[in-house]
C-alpha positions in Angstrom: -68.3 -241.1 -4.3 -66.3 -244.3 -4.4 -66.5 -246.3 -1.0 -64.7 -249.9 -0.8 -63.7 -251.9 2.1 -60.4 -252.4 3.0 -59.5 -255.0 5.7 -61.1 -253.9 8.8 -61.1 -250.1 7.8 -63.7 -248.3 5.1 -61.7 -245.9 2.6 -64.4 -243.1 1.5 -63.0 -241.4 -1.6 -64.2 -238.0 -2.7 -62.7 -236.3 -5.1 -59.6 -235.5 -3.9 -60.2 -235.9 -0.3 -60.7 -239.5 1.6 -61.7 -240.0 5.1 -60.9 -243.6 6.9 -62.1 -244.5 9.8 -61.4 -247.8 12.0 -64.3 -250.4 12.0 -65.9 -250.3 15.5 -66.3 -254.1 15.6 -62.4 -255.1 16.8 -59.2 -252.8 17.7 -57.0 -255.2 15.8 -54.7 -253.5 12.5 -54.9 -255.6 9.6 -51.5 -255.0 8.0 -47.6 -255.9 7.7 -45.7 -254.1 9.9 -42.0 -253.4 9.6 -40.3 -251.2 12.5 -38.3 -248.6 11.4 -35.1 -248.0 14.1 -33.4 -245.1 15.0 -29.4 -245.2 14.2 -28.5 -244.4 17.8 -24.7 -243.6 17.1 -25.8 -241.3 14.3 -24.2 -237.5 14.6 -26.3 -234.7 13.0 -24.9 -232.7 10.1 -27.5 -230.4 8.4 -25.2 -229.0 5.6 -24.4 -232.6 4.3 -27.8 -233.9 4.9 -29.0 -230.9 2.9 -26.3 -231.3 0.1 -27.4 -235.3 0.2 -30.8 -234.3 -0.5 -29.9 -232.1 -3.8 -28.0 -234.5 -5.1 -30.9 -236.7 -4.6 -32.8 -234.5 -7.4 -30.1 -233.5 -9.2 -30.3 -229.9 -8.0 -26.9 -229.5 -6.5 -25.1 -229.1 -9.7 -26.5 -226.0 -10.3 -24.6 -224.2 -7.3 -21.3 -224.6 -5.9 -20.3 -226.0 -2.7 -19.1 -221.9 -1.6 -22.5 -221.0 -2.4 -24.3 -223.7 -0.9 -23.0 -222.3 2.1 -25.2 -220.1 1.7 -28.6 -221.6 1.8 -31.2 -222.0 4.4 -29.8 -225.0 6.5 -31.9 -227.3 8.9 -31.7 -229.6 12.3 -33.6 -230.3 14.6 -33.4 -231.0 18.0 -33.2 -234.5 17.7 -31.6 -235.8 14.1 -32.0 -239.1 13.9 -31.9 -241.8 10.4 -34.1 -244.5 10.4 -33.5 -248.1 8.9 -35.4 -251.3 8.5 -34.1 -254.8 9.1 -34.7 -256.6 5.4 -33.7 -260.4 4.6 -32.5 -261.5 1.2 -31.5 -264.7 0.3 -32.0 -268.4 1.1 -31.3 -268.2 4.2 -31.6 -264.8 4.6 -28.5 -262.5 4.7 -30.1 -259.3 6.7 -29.3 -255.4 6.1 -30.3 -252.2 7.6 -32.0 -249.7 4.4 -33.0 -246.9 4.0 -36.5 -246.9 3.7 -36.9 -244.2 1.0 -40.2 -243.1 -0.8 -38.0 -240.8 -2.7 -36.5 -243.7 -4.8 -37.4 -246.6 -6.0 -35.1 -249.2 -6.5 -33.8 -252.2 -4.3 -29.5 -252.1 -3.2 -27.5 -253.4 -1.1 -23.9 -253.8 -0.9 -22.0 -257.0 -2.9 -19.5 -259.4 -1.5 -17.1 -257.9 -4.4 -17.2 -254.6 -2.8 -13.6 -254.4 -2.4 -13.4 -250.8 -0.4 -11.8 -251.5 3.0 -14.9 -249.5 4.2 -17.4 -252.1 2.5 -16.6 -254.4 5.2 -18.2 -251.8 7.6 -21.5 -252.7 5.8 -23.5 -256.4 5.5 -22.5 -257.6 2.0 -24.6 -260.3 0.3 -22.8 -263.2 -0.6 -24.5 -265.0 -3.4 -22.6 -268.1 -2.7 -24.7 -267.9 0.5 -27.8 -268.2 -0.7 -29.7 -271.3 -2.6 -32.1 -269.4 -4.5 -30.0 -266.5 -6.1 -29.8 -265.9 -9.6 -26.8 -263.3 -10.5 -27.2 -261.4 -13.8 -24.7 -260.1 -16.2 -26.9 -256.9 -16.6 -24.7 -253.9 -15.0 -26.2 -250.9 -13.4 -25.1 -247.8 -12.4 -26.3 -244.4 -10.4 -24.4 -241.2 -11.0 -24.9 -238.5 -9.1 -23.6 -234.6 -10.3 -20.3 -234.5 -8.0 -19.0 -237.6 -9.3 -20.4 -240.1 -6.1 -21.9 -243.3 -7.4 -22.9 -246.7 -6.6 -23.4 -249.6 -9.1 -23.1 -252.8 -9.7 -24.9 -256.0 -11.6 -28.2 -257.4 -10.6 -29.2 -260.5 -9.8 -33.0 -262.1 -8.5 -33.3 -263.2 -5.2 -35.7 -264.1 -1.9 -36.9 -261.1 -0.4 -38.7 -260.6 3.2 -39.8 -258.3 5.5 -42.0 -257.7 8.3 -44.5 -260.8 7.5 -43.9 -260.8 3.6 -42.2 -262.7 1.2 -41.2 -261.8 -2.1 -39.6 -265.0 -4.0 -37.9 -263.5 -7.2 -37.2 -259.6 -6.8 -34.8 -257.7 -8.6 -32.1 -256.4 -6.7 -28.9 -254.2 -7.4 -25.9 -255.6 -5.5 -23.4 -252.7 -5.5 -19.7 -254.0 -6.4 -18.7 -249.8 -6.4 -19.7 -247.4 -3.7 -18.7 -244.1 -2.8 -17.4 -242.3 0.2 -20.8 -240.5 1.0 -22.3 -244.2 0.9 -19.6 -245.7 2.5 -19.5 -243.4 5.5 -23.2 -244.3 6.3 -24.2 -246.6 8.8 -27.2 -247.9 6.5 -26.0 -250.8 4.1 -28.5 -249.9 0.9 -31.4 -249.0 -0.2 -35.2 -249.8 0.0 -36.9 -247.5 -3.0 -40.6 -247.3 -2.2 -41.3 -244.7 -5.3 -42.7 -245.5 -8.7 -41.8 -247.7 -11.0 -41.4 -244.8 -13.5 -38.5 -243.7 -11.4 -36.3 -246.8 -11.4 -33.0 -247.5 -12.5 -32.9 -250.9 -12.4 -33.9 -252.9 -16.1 -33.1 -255.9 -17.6 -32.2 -255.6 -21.1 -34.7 -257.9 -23.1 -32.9 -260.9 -23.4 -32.1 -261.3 -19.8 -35.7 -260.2 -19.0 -37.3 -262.7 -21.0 -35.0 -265.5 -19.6 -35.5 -264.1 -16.2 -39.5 -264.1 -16.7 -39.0 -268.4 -17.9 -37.1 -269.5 -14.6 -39.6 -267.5 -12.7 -42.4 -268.5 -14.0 -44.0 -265.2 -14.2 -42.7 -261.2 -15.2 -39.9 -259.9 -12.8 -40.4 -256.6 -11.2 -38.1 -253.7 -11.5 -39.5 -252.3 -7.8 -40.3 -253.8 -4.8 -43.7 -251.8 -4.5 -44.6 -253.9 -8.0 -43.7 -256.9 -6.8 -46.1 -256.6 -3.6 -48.7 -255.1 -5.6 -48.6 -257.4 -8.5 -48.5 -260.7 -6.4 -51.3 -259.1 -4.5 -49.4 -260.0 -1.2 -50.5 -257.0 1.1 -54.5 -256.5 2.0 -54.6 -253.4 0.1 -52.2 -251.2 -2.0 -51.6 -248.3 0.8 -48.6 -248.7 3.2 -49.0 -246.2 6.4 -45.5 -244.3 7.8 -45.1 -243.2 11.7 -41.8 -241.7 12.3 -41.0 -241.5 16.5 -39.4 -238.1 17.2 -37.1 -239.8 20.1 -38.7 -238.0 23.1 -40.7 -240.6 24.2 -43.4 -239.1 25.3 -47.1 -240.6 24.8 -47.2 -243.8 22.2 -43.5 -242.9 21.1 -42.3 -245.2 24.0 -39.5 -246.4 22.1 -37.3 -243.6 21.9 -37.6 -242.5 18.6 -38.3 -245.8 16.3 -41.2 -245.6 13.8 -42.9 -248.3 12.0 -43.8 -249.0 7.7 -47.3 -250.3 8.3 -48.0 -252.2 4.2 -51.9 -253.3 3.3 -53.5 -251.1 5.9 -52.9 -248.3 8.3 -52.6 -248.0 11.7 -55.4 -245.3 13.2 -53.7 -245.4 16.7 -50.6 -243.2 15.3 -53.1 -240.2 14.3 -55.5 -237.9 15.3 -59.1 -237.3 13.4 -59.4 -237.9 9.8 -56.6 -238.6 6.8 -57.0 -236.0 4.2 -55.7 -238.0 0.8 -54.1 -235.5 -2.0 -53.7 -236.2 -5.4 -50.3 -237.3 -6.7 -49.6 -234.7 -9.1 -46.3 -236.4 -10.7 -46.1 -239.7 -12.4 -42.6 -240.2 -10.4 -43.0 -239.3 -7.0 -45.5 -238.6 -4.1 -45.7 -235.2 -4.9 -48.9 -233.3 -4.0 -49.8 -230.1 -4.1 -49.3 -227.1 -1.3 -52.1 -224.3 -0.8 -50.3 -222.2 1.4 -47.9 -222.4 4.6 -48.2 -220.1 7.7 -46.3 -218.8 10.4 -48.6 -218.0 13.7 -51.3 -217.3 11.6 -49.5 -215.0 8.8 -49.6 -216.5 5.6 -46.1 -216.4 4.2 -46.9 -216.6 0.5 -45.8 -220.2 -0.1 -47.6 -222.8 -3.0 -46.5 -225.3 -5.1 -45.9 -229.4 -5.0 -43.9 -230.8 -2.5 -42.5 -234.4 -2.8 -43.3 -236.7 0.6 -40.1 -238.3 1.0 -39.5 -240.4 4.0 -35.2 -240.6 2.6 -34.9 -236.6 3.0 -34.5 -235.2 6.7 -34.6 -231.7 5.9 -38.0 -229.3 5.0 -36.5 -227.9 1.5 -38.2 -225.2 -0.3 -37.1 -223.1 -3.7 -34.9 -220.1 -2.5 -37.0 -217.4 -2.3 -39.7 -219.8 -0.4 -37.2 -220.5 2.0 -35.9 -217.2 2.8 -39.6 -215.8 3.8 -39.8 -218.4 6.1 -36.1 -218.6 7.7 -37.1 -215.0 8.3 -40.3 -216.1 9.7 -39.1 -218.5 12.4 -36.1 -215.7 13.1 -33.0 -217.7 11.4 -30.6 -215.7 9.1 -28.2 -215.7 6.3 -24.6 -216.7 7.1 -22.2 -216.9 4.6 -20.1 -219.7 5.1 -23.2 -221.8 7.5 -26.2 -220.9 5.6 -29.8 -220.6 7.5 -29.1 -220.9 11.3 -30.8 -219.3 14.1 -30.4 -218.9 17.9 -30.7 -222.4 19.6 -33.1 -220.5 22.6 -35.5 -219.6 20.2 -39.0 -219.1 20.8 -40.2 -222.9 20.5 -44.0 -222.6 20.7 -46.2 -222.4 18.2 -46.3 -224.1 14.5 -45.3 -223.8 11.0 -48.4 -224.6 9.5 -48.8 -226.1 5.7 -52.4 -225.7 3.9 -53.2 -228.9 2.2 -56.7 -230.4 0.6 -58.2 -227.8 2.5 -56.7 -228.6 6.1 -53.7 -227.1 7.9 -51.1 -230.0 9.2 -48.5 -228.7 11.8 -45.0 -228.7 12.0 -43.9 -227.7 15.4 -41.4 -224.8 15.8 -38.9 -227.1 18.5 -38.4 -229.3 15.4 -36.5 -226.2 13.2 -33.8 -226.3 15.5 -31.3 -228.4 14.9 -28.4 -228.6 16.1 -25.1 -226.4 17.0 -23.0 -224.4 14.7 -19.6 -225.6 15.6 -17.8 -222.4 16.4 -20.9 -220.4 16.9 -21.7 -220.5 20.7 -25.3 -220.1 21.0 -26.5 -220.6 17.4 -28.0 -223.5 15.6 -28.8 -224.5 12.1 -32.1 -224.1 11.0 -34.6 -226.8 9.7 -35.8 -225.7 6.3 -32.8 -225.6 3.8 -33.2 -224.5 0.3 -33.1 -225.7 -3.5 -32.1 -223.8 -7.0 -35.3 -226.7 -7.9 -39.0 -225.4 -7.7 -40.3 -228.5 -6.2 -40.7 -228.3 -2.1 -39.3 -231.7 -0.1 -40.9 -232.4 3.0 -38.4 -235.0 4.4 -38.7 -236.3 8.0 -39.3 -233.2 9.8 -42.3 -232.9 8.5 -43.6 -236.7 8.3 -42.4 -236.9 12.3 -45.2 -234.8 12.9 -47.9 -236.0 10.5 -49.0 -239.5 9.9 -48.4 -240.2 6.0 -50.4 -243.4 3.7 -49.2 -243.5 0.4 -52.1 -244.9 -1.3 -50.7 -246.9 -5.2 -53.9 -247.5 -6.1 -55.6 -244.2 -5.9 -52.0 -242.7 -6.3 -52.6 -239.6 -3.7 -51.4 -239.3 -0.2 -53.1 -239.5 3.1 -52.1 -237.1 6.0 -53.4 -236.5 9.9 -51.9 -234.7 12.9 -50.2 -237.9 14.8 -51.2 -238.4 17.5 -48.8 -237.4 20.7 
């Protein structure tokens, strides 16, 4: 057993479980906190969400939009995207990312963004900012339908919440398209592994970069914080409101990125860490999943991904449990279920041993235009056989992503 202090809170690591627990001396979080805000004028739309997130993996390819149709579909009751306000720059031009465990790299939209939609977005003007280096190094991000965004990078000031990066790499986007356009987010804020990144310098640029900087440039922003040692400890803590309000959610659906500690107010009992089971993502493994105490027959590794809305599970996974929560099949809408259904009860996933709760209200999303009295269901499906358990699952489950012992930390949040 490996026990270590962090800040005010003791991490006890055993095997693959860890239990931390708040020091009894003070009440006072040690940490960076950065709040997370709903996008208020944001409409729900499961099918693209669910499409978004396949392209995400590069699963989408392998059906076609007809038959996607066709797949388990989710919403709930209230969809909302979250964003964090991020500076870059001297003095700091600000933009609302996504703040995306699911990726890892740093973008925002550039100044040569000529789309007449770019100037819906905060662009980053370089001539703006004292302490910008642009780069002639291009990069690029295709995705399997032909959407994209690139650009070329360039090394800039970056801050937020209470921490300051000097020199991060950053991909300003001169190219977007329409699915990134149309979003009310400006970019990106990747908080995967480094493993996963798109961003690189080729050699010579690197090793010029690395002179004027005094030091290595990092591809990802989690490197950067890490390697400059500027959080308490290398865990970051997620709470995602669900926009009712009720108990600590008094801000009507916001959420906070807690980085260098965690914040023991947002969760009930003990944080059961899992292993990271994938060099790339914060995937984990899944013992089982339940429905009112019938176990439906589901295992595997599901990726934590604070960028996904949806709960998306390999086809025949999803179809036991769309049947289990009473949604069906349509052809054209895919998974969608009566909007009075039965709301009590849980969808309950088996994980280091412990069962975590996903509450049935939050697998109804919302209407099926055209479909008086039916709604789209919450879990959608993937050709993939990796699970996704996107915000859905995180608004009911306290998540620490924990880089140095590369496992995830989960607890019941507390309502």
């Amino acid at each position: 057993m490996l026990i270590f202090k962090v800040s005010l809170y003791t991490l006890v690591v055993a095997s693959a479980n860890v239990m931390i627990t708040a020091s009894a001396s003070t009440n006072k979080t040690v940490g960076f906190r950065i709040p997370i805000h709903k996008n208020t004028h944001y409409r729900p739309n499961t099918r693209a969400k669910a499409y978004h997130t396949l392209k995400k993996y590069g699963h989408h390819r392998r059906i076609s939009p007809r038959d996607f149709g066709r797949q388990p579909l989710t919403d709930v009751e209230n969809d909302v995207e979250y964003y964090g306000i991020v500076g870059i720059g001297t003095p700091p031009q600000h933009f609302k990312l996504d703040m995306d465990t699911g990726s890892s790299d740093l973008w925002i939209p550039s100044k040569k963004c000529s789309h007449s939609k770019c100037a819906m977005h905060s662009r980053f003007d370089p001539s703006m900012s004292s302490t910008v280096t642009e780069l002639k190094t291009t990069w690029k991000i295709a995705y399997g339908d032909g959407s994209t965004v690139g650009g070329h990078l360039a090394i800039d000031r970056l801050e937020f919440s209470e921490i300051v990066v000097s020199k991060q790499l950053i991909g300003l986007a001169d190219k977007e398209s329409l699915s990134f356009l149309d979003d009310v987010v400006d970019g990106v804020f990747g908080l995967g592994f480094p493993s996963l990144s798109a961003l690189v310098l080729d050699e010579r640029e690197a090793a010029k970069a690395n002179i004027q900087s005094g030091g290595p440039i990092s591809n990802t922003v989690l490197e950067s914080i890490l390697n400059h040692e500027l959080i308490p400890a290398p865990v970051f803590g997620v709470w995602l409101g669900s926009g009712e309000g009720d108990g600590l959610d008094a801000n009507g659906g916001d959420g906070e990125f807690m980085f260098g500690s965690i914040d023991s107010s947002r969760f009930e009992g003990e944080l059961t860490f899992l292993p990271i089971t994938h060099p790339k993502f914060w995937q984990v493994p899944v013992e089982g999943l339940q429905m009112d105490g019938e176990d439906l027959d589901v295992q595997g590794e599901a990726i934590i991904d604070t960028g996904t809305t949806l709960l998306v599970f390999p086809m025949t996974q999803a179809k036991k449990i769309n049947k289990a929560i009473g949604a069906t099949s349509d052809p054209w809408q895919g998974y969608i279920l009566p909007c009075d259904s039965n709301k009590e009860g849980t969808l309950d996933f088996v994980m280091g041993g412990r069962t975590f709760e996903v509450r049935k209200r939050d697998l109804v999303r919302e209407k099926v235009k055209g479909r008086k009295g039916w709604c789209y269901s919450a879990v959608t499906s993937t050709p993939g056989d990796v699970m996704i358990f996107g915000d859905v699952f995180i608004r009911n489950n306290y998540c620490v992503f924990d880089v140095g012992h590369k496992s995830v930390g989960i607890a019941p949040i507390r309502r």
